[in-house]
C-alpha positions as CSV (number, residue, x, y, z in Angstrom):
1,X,58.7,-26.2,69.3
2,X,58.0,-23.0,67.0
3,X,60.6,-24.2,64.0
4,X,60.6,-23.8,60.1
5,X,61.2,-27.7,59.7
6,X,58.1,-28.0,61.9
7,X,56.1,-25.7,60.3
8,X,57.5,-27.1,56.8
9,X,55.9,-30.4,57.7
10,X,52.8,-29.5,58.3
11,X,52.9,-28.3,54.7
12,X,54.2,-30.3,53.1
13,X,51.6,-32.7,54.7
14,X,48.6,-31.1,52.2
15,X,50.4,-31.5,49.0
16,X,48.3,-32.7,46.6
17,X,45.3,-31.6,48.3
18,X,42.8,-30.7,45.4
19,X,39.3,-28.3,45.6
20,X,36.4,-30.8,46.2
21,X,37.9,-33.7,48.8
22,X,37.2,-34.4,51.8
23,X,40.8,-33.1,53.4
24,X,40.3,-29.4,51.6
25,X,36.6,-29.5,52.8
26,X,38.1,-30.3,56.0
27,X,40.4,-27.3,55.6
28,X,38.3,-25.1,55.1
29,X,36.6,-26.1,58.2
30,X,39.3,-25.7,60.4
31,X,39.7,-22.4,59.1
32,X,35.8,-21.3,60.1
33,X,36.5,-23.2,63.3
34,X,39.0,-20.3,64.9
35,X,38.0,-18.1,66.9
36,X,37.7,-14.9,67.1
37,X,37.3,-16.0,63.3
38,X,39.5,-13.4,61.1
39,X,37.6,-10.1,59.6
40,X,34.2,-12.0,61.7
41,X,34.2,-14.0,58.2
42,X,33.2,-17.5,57.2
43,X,34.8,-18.8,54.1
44,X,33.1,-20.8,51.3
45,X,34.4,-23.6,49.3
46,X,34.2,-21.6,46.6
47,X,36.5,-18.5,47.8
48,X,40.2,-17.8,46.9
49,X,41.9,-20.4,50.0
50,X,45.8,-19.6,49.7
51,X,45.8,-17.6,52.9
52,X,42.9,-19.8,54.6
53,X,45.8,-22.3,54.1
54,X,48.6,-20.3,55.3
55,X,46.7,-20.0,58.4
56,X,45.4,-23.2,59.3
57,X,49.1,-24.5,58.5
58,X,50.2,-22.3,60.8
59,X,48.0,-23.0,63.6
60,X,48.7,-27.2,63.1
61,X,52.1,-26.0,63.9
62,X,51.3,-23.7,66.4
63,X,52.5,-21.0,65.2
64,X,49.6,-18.5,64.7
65,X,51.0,-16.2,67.3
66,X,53.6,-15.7,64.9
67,X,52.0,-15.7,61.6
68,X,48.6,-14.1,62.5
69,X,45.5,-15.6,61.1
70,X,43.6,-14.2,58.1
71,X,42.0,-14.9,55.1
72,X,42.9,-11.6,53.1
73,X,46.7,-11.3,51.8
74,X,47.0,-7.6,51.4
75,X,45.3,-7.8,55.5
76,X,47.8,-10.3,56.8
77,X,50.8,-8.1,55.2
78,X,49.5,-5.3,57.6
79,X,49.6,-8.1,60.3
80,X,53.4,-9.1,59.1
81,X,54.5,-5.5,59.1
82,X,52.9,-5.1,62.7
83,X,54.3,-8.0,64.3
84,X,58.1,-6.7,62.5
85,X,58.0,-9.6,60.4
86,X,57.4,-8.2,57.2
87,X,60.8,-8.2,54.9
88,X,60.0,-6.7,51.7
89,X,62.0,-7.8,48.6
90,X,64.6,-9.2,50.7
91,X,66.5,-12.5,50.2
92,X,64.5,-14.8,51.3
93,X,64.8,-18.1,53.0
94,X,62.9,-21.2,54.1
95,X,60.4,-20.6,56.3
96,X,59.4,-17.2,55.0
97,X,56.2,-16.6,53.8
98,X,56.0,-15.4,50.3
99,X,53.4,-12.9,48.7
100,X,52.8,-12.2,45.4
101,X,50.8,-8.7,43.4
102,X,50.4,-11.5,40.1
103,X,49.1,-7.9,38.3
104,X,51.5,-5.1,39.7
105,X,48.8,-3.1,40.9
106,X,50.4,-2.8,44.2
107,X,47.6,-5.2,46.0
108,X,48.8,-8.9,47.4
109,X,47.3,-11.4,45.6
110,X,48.6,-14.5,46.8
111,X,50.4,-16.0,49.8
112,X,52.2,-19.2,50.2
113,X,55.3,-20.8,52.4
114,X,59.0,-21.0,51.5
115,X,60.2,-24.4,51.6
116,X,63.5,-24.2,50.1
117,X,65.9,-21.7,48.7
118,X,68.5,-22.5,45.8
119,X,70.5,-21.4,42.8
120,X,68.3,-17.8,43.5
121,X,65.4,-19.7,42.8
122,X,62.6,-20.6,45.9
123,X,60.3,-23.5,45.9
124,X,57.0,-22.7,47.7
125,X,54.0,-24.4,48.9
126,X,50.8,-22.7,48.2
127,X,47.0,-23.4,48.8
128,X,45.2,-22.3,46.0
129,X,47.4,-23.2,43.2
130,X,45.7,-24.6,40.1
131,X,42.7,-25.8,42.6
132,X,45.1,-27.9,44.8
133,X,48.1,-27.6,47.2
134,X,51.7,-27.7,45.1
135,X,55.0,-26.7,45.1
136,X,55.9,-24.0,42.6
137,X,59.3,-22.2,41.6
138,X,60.3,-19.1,40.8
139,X,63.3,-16.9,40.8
140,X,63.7,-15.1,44.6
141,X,63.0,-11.6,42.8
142,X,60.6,-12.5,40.2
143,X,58.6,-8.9,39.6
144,X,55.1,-10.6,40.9
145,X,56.6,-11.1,44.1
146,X,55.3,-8.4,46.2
147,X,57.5,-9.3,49.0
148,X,58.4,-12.0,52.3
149,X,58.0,-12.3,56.0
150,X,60.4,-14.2,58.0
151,X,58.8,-15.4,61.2
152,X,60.5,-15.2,64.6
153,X,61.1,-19.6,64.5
154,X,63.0,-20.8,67.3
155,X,66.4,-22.0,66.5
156,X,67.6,-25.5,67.0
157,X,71.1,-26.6,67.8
């Protein structure tokens, strides 16, 4: 079933997943392995991997239908805003996926998953933080968020 928690899990199943193992290696591979692969482009360990992670999370969860698979942020906003996903600066909430223009130049930077909202603050996981896989924190309007989407989960109960 298509939930957050679901989704969540998968993950939260990576954290601590650092540049140079065996399990981001393996990432990256499951990335390459899609098909129709995104943009008709193979990634390489050494390329920028927060969105390669976005979307291979999403497909373990089986969610890609809802997420959209791509390896370019400012690329899988267009897909967000296509599907009617794309939020902007709203509150967000777990589950949402968070981009972030870390310049203000108006281009999305980086990508990452909501995993909890509290206090006005959001705790994230995102690939292609510091090298690894790691929870970060920032206030819900921080100015280098460019924005969230809010997938259409299924509701439980």
């Amino acid at each position: 079933m298509a939930t957050v928690q679901s989704l969540l899990k998968v993950a939260q199943s990576y954290i601590g997943v650092s540049e140079g193992t065996n399990t981001f290696n393996n990432l990256i591979a499951a990335y390459n392995s899609i098909r129709p692969i995104p943009m008709g482009y193979q990634v390489k360990l050494t390329d920028d991997w927060c969105d390669v992670f976005v979307t291979v999370v999403s497909d373990k969860a089986g969610m890609s239908d809802l997420i959209g698979r791509e390896c370019g942020v400012q690329r899988h906003i267009n897909i967000f805003k296509a599907r009617g996903i794309w939020l902007g600066r709203q509150f967000p909430k777990a589950g949402d996926i968070i981009t972030f223009d870390w310049d203000g130049n108006g281009w999305a930077d980086h990508i990452g998953f909501v995993e909890s909202v509290e206090n006005n603050q959001v705790t994230t996981i995102e690939g292609n933080s510091q090298a690894k896989v790691k929870r970060n924190t920032f206030q819900w309007n921080d100015k280098r968020i460019m924005g969230y989407a809010r997938p259409k989960y299924q509701v439980v109960g």
